[in-house]
C-alpha positions as CSV (number, residue, x, y, z in Angstrom):
1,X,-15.0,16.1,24.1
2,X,-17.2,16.5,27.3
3,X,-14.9,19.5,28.5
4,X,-12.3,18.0,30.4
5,X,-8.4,18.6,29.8
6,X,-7.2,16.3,26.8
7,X,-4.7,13.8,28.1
8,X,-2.0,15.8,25.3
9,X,-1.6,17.8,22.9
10,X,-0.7,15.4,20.2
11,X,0.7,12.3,19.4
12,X,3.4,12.0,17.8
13,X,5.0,15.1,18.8
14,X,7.3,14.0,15.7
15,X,7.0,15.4,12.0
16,X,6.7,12.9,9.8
17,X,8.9,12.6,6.7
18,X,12.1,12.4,9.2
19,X,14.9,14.1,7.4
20,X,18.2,15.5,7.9
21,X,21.9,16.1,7.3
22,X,22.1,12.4,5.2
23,X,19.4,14.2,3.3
24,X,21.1,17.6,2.9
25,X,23.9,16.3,1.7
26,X,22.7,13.8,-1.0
27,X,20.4,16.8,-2.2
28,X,23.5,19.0,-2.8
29,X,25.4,16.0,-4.6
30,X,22.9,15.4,-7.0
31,X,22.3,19.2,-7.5
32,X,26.1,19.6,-8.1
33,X,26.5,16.6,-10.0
34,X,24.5,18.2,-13.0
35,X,22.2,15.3,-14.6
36,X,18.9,16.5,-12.5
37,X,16.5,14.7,-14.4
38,X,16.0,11.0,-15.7
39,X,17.2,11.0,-18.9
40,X,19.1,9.1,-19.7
41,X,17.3,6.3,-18.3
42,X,17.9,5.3,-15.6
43,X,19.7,8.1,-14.2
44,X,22.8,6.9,-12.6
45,X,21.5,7.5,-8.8
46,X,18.5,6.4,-9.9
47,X,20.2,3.2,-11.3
48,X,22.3,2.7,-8.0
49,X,18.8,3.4,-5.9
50,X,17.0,0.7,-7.7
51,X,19.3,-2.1,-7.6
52,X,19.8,-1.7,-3.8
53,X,16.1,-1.6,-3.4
54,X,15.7,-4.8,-5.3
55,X,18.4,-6.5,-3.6
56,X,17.1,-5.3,-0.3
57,X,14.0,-7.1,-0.8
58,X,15.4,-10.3,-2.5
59,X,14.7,-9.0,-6.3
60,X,16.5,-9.5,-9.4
61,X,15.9,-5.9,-10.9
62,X,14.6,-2.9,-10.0
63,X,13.2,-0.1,-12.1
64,X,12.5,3.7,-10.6
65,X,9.0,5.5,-11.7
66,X,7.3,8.5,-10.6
67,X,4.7,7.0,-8.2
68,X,3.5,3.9,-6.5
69,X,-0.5,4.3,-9.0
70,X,2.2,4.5,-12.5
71,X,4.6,1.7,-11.6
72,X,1.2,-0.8,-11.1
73,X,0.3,0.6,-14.9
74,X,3.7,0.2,-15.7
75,X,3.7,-3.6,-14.5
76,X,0.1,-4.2,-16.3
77,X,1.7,-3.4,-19.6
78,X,5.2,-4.9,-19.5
79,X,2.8,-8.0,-18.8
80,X,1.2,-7.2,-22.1
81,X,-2.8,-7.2,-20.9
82,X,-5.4,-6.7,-23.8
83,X,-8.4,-4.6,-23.8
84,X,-11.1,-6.7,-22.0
85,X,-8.6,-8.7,-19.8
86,X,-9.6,-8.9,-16.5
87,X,-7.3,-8.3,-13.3
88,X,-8.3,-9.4,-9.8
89,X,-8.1,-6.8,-7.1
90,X,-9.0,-6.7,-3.4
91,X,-12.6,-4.5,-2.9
92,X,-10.6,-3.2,0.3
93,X,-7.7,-1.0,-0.8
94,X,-6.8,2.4,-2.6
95,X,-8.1,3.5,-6.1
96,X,-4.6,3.1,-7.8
97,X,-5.1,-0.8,-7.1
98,X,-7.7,-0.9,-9.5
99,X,-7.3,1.9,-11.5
100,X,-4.3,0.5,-12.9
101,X,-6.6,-1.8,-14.7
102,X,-8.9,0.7,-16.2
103,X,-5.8,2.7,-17.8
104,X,-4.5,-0.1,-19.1
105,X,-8.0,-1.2,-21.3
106,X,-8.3,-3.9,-18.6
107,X,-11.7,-4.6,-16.2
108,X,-10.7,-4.9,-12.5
109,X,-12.8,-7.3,-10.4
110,X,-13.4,-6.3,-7.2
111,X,-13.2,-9.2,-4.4
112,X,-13.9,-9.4,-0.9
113,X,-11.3,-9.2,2.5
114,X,-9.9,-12.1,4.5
115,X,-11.5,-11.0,8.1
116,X,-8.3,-11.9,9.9
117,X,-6.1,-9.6,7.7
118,X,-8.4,-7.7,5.9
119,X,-6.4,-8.5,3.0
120,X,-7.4,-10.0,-0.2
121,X,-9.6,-13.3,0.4
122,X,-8.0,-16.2,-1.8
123,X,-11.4,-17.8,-1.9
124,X,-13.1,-15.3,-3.3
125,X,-10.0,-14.6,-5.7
126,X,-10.7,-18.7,-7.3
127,X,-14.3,-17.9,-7.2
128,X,-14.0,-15.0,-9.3
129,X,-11.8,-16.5,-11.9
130,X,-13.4,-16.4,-15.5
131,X,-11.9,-17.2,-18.6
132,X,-10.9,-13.7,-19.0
133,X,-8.9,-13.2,-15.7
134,X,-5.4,-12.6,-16.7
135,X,-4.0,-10.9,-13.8
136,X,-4.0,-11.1,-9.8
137,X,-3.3,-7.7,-7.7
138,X,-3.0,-8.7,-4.1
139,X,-2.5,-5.9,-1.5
140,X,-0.4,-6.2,1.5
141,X,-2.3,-4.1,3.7
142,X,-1.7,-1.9,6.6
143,X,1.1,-4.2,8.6
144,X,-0.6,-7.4,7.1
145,X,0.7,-9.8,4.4
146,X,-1.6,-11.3,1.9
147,X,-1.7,-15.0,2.2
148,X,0.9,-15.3,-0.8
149,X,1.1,-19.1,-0.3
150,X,-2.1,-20.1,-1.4
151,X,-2.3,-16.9,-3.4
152,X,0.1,-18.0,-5.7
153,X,-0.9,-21.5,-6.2
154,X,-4.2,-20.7,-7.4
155,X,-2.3,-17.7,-9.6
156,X,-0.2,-21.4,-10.7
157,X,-3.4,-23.2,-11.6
158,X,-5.1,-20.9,-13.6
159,X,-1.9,-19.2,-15.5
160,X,-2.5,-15.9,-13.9
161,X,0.4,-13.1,-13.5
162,X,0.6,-11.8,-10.0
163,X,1.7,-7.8,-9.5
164,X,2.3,-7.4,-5.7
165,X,0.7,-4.2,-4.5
166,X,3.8,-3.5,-1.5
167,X,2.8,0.5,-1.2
168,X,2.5,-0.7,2.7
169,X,5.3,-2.9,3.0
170,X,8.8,-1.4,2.5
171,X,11.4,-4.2,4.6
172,X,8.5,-6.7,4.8
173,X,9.7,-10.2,4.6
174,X,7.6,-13.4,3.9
175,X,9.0,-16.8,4.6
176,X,12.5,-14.7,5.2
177,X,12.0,-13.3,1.5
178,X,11.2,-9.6,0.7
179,X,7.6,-9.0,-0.4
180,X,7.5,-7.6,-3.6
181,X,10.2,-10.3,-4.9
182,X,7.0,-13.2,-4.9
183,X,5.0,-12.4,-7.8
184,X,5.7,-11.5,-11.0
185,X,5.9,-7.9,-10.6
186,X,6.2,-6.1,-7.2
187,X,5.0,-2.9,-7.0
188,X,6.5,0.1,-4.3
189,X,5.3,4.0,-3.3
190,X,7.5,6.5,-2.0
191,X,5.2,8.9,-1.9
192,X,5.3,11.4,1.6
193,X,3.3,9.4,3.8
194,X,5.1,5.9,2.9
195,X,7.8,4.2,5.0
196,X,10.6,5.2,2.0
197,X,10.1,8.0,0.9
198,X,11.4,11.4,-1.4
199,X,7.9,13.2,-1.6
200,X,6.9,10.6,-4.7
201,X,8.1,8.2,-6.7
202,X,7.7,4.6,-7.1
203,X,9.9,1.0,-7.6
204,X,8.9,-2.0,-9.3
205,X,10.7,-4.9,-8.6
206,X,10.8,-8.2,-10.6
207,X,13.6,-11.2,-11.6
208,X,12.3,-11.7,-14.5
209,X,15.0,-10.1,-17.1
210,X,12.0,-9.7,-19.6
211,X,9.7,-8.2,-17.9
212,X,12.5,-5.7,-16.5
213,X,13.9,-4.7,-19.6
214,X,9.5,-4.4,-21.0
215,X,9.3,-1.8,-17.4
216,X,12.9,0.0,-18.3
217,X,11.4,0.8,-22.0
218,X,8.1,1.6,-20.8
219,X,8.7,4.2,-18.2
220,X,11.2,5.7,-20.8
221,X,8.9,6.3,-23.7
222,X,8.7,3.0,-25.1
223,X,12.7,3.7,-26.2
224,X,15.4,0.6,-26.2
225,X,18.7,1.8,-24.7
226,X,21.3,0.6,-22.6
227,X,20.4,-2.5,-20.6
228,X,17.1,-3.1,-22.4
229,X,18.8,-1.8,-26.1
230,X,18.0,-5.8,-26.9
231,X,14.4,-5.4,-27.2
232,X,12.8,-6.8,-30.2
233,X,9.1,-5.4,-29.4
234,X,8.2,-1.9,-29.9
235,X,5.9,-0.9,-26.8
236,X,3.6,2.0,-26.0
237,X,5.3,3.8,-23.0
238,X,5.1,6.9,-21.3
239,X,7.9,9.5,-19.5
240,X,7.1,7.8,-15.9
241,X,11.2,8.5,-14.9
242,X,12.5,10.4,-11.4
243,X,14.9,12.8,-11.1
244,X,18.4,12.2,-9.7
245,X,16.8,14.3,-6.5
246,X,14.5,11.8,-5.7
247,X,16.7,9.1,-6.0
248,X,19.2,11.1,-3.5
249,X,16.6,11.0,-1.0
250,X,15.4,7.5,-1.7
251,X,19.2,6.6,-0.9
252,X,19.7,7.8,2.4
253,X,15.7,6.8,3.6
254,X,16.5,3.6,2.4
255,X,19.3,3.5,4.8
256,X,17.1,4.5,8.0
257,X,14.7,2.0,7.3
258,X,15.9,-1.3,9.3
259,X,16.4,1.1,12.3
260,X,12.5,2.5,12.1
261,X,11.7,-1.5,11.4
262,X,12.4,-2.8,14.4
263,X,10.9,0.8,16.3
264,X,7.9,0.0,14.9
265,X,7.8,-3.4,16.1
266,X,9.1,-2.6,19.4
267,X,6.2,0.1,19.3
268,X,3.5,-2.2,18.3
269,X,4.8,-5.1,21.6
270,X,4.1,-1.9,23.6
271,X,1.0,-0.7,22.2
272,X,-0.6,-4.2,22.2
273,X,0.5,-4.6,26.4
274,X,-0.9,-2.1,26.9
275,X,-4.1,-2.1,25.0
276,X,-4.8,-4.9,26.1
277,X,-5.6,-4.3,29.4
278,X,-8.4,-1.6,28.5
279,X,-10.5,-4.3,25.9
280,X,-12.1,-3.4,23.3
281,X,-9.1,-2.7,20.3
282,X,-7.7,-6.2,19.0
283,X,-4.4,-5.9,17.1
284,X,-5.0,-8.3,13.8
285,X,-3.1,-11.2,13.9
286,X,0.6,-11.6,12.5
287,X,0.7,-14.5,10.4
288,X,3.5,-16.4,11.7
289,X,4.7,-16.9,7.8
290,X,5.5,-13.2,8.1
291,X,9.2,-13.0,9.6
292,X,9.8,-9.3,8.9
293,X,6.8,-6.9,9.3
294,X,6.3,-3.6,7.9
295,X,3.7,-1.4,9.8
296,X,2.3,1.9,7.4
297,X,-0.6,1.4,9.3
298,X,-0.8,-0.4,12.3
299,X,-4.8,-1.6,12.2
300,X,-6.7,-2.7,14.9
301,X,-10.1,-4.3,15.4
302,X,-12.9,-2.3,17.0
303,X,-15.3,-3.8,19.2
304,X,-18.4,-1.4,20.2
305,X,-19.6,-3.6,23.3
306,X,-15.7,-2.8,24.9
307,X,-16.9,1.1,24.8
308,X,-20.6,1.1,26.0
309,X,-21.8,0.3,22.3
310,X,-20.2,3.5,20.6
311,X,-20.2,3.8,17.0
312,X,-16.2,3.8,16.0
313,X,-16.4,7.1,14.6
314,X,-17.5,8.3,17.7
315,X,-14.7,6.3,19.8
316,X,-12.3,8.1,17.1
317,X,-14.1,11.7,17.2
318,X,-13.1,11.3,21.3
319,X,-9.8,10.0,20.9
320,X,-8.9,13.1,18.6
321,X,-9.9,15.1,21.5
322,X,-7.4,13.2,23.6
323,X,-4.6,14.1,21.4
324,X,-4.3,10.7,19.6
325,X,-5.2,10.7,15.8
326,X,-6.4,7.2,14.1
327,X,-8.4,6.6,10.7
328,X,-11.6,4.7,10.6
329,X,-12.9,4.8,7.0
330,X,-8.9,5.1,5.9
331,X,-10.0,3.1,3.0
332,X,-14.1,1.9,2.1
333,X,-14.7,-0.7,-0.8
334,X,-13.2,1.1,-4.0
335,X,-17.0,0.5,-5.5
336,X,-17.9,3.3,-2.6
337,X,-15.5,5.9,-3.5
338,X,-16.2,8.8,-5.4
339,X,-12.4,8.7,-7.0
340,X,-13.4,5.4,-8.6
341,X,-15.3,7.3,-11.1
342,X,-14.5,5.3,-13.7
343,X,-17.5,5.6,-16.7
344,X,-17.9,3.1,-19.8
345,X,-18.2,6.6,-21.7
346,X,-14.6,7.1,-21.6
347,X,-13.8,3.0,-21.0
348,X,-15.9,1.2,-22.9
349,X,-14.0,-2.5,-21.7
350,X,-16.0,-1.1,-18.8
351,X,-19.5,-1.8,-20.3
352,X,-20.1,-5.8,-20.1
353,X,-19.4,-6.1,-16.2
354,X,-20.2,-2.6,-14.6
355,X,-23.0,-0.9,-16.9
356,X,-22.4,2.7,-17.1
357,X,-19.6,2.6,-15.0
358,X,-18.1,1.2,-11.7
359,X,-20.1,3.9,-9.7
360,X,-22.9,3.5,-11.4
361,X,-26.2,3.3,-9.2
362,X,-27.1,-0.4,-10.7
363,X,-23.6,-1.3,-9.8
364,X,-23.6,-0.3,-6.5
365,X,-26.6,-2.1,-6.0
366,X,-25.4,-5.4,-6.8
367,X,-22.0,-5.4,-5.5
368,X,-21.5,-6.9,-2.0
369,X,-18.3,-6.5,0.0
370,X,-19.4,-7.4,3.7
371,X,-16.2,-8.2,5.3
372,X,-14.8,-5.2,3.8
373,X,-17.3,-2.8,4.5
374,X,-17.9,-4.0,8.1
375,X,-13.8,-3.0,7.9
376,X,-14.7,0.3,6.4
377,X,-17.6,1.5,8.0
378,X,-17.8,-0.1,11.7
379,X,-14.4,-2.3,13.1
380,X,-10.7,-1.2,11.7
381,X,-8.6,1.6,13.4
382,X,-6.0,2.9,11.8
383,X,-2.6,4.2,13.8
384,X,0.0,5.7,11.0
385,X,3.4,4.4,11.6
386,X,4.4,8.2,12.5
387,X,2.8,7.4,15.8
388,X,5.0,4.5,15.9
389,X,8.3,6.1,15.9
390,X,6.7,8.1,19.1
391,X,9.0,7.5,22.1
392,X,7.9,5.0,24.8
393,X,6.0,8.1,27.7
394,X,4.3,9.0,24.2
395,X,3.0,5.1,23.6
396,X,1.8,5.5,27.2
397,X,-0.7,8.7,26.0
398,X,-1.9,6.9,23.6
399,X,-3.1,3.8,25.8
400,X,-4.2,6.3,28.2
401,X,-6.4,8.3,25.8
402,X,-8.1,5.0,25.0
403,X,-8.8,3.6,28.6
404,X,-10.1,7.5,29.2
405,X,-12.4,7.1,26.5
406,X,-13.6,3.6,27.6
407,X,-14.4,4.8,31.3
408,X,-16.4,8.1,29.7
409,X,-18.0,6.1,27.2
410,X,-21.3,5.9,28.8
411,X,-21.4,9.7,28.5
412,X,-20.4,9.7,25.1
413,X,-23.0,7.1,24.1
């Protein structure tokens, strides 16, 4: 940034998604096999895929979709949510957490972050209980867990159904138990950036056989066949099926993803050494209920007084020069961003909590978020788990962009 030669070029030298012959070859099965798309549903690799996914993370069932934003709709209706009903979701998170709500006729309600996690608070999940509140969506975040112990004691007390947002957490394990296999409904992305994925698509995973055969018939058109023929209830469902490509590819990533587990981890022992010799980025905890971790995003805590009172963007703006990319504002408060547009005009359930709409200016106003935003706006660093799989001399740029930064940071200030 101040002229000097960047300590690379980039980091990771890797492409991210990893792909090859495994890949190749499953592609050319399903392309020879004839039955490209989903119908019938499930397809049959898409079948096979989904019942090793859900046994893989300690699940009864598992039913394929076409992304990780439909299968959390999906969930919301085998549930059977009304207009009106209102679903708790963390403020801290991606649109599809709460926009699964709003296309269902439900009202998210938007709740604060934990500060050691940054994942949803429990506290402010009871306080935010109203006689509405049908439905919890915690988010496991980054490489964090939501604190599913007390989360689902309170979702106990007040007869609330629990999806699992795991669009993070492919292989995560809680208590030695898959996330996703917790809560009622867990739901899964595949879409190119995530740690399983075919491009898109999306799993939910439950073991309830109710709710799965409710999911089979919704993301098939509301149809009863096969498994889920028995279905007294007529529902409202959509086509939300994959192709037997996807499911190829989901097959064979699912098999590379214990190896890139424990590179990950082995990634984030190194990068925390390390790191921790220059001050001023703290690693967020592991809960020590988590016994498997998952790292989309490996997310650290920012401290300006470490880097001669920076702002983080500008810590960020010189570590980009360095050759190391990491996300600040990777996520803000879903009340902050413009793709939560979501007006009473066209979702009237909308009306009674948010006004004219969740962006609306006298919404804004009076919704507060401050462990979130200080997340959003001023502490969390964001490292995508491509930079994880980097080799070990590759790690070492990375720790040396950041202690480069720190000694010039007096010039950058």
């Amino acid at each position: 940034m101040l002229g000097g030669a960047p300590v690379c070029e980039r980091v990771p030298a890797a492409r991210w998604p990893e792909a090859g012959e495994a890949e190749r070859r499953a592609l050319l099965g399903a392309l020879e096999e004839g039955q490209w798309g989903g119908y019938p549903s499930p397809g049959p690799r898409a079948a096979a895929f989904a019942e090793r996914f859900a046994a893989f993370q300690d699940a009864r069932h598992g039913i394929c979709a076409t992304n990780g934003s439909v299968t959390l709709e999906v969930a919301l209706t085998a549930l059977g949510l009304e207009a009106g009903d209102e679903v708790i979701v963390p403020a801290y998170t991606w649109i599809a957490t709460a926009a699964c709500a709003v296309r269902t006729n439900a009202v998210p309600v938007f709740v604060d972050s934990e500060p050691r996690s940054f994942c949803i608070d429990p506290d402010a999940v009871e306080a935010a209980i109203t006689p509405r509140t049908r439905a919890l969506v915690p988010v496991h975040l980054g490489a964090s867990v939501a604190d599913l112990d007390r989360l689902l004691e309170i979702a106990r007390r007040h007869d609330l159904r629990v999806v699992e947002d795991c669009a993070h957490m492919h292989g995560a394990r809680w208590r030695e138990r898959g996330v996703g296999s917790w809560g009622d409904l867990g739901s899964f992305s595949f879409q190119t950036s995530k740690l399983v994925t075919a491009g898109e698509g999306g799993a939910i995973l439950t073991s309830d056989d109710a709710l799965a055969a409710r999911c089979h018939s919704v993301v098939n058109c509301g149809r009863h066949e096969g498994d889920y023929a028995h279905l007294e209830e007529w529902l409202f469902g959509t086509n939300a099926r994959i192709t037997e490509f996807q499911a190829a590819v989901l097959e064979t990533q699912l098999d590379r993803l214990p190896e890139r587990t424990e590179r990950r981890a082995a990634a984030i022992a190194h990068l925390s050494q390390g790191l921790s010799q220059v001050g001023g980025l703290e690693p967020l905890p592991l809960d020590e209920r988590v016994t498997t971790r998952a790292a989309y995003e490996w997310v650290l805590r920012y401290d300006a007084e470490g880097f001669a009172g920076i702002p983080r963007d500008r810590f960020l703006q010189a570590l980009a020069a360095e050759g190391v990319q990491a996300d600040g504002p990777f996520y803000v408060p879903l009340p902050d961003h413009p793709l939560m547009n979501a007006r009473s005009t066209q979702w009237p359930m909308l009306r009674e909590r948010y006004g004219d709409g969740i962006r609306a200016p006298e919404t804004l106003r009076r919704l507060e978020f401050p462990v979130a935003r200080r997340a959003a706006y001023e502490e969390a660093v964001w490292l995508h788990h491509a930079t994880l799989l980097a080799s070990p001399k590759e790690l070492d740029r990375v720790v040396e962009a950041v202690a480069k930064v720190s000694r010039h940071a007096d010039a950058l200030r």
